[in-house]
N, C-alpha and C positions, 0 to 999 in steps of 0.2 A: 519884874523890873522893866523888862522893855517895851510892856503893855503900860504902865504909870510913864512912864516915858514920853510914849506915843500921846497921852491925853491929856500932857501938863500942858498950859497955855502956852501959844505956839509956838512949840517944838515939833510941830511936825509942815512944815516948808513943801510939803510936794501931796498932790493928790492920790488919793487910795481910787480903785477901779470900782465902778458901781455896781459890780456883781460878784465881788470878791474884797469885801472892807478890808480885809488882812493883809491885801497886798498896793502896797506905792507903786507909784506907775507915772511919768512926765509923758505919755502919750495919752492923744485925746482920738474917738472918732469926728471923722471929717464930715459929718453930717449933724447929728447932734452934740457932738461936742461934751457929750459924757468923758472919763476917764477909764481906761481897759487897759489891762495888764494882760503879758503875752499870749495867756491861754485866750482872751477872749477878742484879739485880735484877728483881721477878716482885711487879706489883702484888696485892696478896690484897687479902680486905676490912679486914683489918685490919695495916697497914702492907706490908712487903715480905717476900717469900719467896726461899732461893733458888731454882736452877733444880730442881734435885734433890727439894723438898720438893714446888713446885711441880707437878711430875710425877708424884709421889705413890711415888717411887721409895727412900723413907727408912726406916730404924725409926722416926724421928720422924711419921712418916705414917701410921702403922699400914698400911697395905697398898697393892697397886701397880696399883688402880682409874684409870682415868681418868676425869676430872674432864669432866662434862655439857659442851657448848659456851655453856650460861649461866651457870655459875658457874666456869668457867677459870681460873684466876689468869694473870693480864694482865702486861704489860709497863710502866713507871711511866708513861708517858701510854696507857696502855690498848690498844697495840698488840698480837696473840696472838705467844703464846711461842714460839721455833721453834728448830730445833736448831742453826741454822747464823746467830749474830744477827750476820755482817758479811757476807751472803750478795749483798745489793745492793751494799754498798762494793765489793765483788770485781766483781761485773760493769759496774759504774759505771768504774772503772779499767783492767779488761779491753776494755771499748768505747772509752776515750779512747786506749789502747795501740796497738788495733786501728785507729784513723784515723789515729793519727800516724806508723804503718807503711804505712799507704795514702796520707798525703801525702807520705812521706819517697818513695815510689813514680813519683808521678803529680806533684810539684813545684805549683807555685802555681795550675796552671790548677785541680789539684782546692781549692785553700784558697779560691781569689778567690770559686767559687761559692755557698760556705758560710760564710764570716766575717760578721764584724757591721759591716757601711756602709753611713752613710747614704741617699747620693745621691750616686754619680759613674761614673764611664767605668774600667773594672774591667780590667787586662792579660788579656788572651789571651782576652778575652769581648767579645761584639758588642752594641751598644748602653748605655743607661743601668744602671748595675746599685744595688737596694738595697732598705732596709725601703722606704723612700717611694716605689718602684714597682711597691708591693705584694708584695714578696720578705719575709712576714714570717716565714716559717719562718727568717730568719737568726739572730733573737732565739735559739731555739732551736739550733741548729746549732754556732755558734760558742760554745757551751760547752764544745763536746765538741773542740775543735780547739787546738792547741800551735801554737806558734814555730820551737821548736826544743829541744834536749835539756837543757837547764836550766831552761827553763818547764816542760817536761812533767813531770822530776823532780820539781821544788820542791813542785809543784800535787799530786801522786800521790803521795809521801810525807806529806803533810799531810789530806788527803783520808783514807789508812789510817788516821793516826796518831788522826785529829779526832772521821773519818765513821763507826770502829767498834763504838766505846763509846756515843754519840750514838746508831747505829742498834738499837744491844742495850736502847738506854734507852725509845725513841720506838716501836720495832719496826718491820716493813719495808715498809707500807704511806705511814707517816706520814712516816719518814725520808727515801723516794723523794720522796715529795709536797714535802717543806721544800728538798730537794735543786731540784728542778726548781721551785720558787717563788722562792728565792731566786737562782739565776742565772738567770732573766726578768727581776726586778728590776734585777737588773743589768744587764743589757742595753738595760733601756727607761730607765734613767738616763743609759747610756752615748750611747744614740742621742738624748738628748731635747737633752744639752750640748754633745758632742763634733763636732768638725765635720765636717758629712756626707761629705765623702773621706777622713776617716781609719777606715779599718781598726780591726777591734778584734776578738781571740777566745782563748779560755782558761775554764778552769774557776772562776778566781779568783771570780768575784760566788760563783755557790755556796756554793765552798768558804768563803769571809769568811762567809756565810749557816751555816753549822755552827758557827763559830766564836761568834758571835751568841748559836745556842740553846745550844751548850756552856755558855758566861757565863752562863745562863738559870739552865742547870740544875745546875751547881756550885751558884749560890747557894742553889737548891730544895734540895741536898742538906747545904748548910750547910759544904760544904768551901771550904781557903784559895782564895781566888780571886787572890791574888798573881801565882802561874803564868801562869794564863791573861791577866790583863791587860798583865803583862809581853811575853809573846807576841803578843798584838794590840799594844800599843805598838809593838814591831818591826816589826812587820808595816806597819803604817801608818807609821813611818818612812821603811820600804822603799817606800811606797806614792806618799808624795809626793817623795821624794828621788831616787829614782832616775828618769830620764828613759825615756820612751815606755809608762809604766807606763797604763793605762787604771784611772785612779782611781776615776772615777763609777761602776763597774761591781763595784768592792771597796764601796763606801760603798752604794751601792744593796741588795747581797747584804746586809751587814752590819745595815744597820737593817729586813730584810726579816727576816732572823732571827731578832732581838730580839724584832720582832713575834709572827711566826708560833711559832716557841720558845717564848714567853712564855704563848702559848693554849694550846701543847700541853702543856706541863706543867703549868700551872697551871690549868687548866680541871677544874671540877669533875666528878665523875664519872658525877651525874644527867643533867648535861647534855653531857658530853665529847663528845662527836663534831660537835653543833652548835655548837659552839663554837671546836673544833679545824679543822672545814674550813672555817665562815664566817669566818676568820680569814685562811685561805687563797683564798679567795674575795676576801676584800675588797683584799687587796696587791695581786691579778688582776687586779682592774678598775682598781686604778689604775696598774699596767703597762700595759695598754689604753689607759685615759686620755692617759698620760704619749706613748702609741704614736702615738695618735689626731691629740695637740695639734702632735707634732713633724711627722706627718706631713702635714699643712695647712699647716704653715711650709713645707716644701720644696718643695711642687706649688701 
């Protein structure tokens, strides 16, 4: 229905991006004057490029020079251009694929040793197991770990759907970075609340962390934000509604996002970089914190 929609006689008011028909877009490049939607936006000095103009590969270009590595036209938070912008979401999905066929393998003894818990007596493993006995690599680990084949769906179709267009925006340095910022956050929320024997592991903090600077940067881009908060509405629906869901770890990712998100796009461009990883920096240390205070409470 919202494909007959989009093709009744004008009902559709706003331009689709020339390399992506599926998606509307009120941005044009400042050269040729195509229409490009986030992923295929390309910071110049003076607003956005596409990719094409970008590369100098156009008639609108006068010729097919490459462009010095200081005067590049950039990614909209200043990330370099590349040919492949959902190159990390792939491998990002490709690795969580990869463990959930190595658990689906190897059953609980490989899960227990890598999920996210506090402080308790772990099946098929000998003594105390957790962050608070110094097991912090679990904060990490248990990102990358599923339940079973409706978690790993849900998280991995949403992750492509979120993390591609995000990473074509942010480009592939900054996007890994917000990626692995915001699931720490979640994780040191989850372990800071949750009770130290409960179990906890999934991509969710991350992923709610994309969802975050997504919100960020629709509004940067001045498009409906309807969509998207609808979507997080649901989401958080699902979040508190349904039972065994590790909440602290969605809402941790989420306002990690917003944060970090908010620097990377919105950081100016004299000072972008200090900006954008002191940003990231500062959610660190208080993952740390958040690590530090819980794990004093348990020992």
């Amino acid at each position: 229905m919202e494909q007959a929609a989009a093709d009744a006689p004008g009902a559709r008011s706003v331009p689709v991006c020339y390399r992506h028909p599926d998606r509307e877009t009120g941005v044009r490049c400042t050269r040729c004057d195509r229409p490009i939607c986030p992923e295929c936006m390309v910071d110049a000095s003076v607003g956005f490029q596409c990719p094409d103009c970008a590369r100098g590969g156009t008639p609108a270009s006068g010729g097919t020079a490459s462009a010095s590595a200081d005067t590049r036209p950039r990614t909209l938070a200043g990330g370099t251009l590349t040919r492949d912008p959902r190159l990390v979401t792939k491998v990002l999905i490709g690795l969580n694929l990869a463990l959930f066929l190595v658990k689906l393998s190897l059953g609980d003894v490989f899960t227990n040793q890598l999920d996210l818990i506090g402080r308790a007596y772990a099946p098929h493993l000998t003594g105390i197991q957790g962050v608070a006995e110094g097991q912090w690599y679990r904060l990490l680990t248990s990102m990358f770990l599923h339940g079973g084949y409706v978690h790993i769906l849900f998280n991995m179709l949403s992750l492509w759907w979120i993390g591609g267009p995000l990473e074509g925006a942010l480009g592939r340095a900054r996007y890994l970075t917000l990626y692995l910022v915001c699931g720490l956050a979640g994780g040191a929320l989850t372990y800071l609340l949750a009770a130290p024997n409960q179990p906890s592991l999934g991509a969710s903090g991350a992923i709610f962390g994309l969802f975050g600077a997504t919100a960020v940067l629709m509004r940067r881009l001045r498009y409906d934000m309807r969509p998207v908060i609808v979507l997080l509405v649901v989401n958080l629906i699902i979040t508190f509604g349904v039972p065994g869901i590790a909440w602290q770890a969605h809402i941790g990712g989420l306002v990690a996002g917003v944060v970090v998100g908010y620097a990377m796009i919105h950081a100016p461009r004299e000072r972008r970089a200090l900006i954008q990883y002191g940003a990231c920096a500062l959610v660190l240390l208080v993952v740390a914190v958040l690590t530090l205070v819980r794990t004093l409470q348990l020992t």
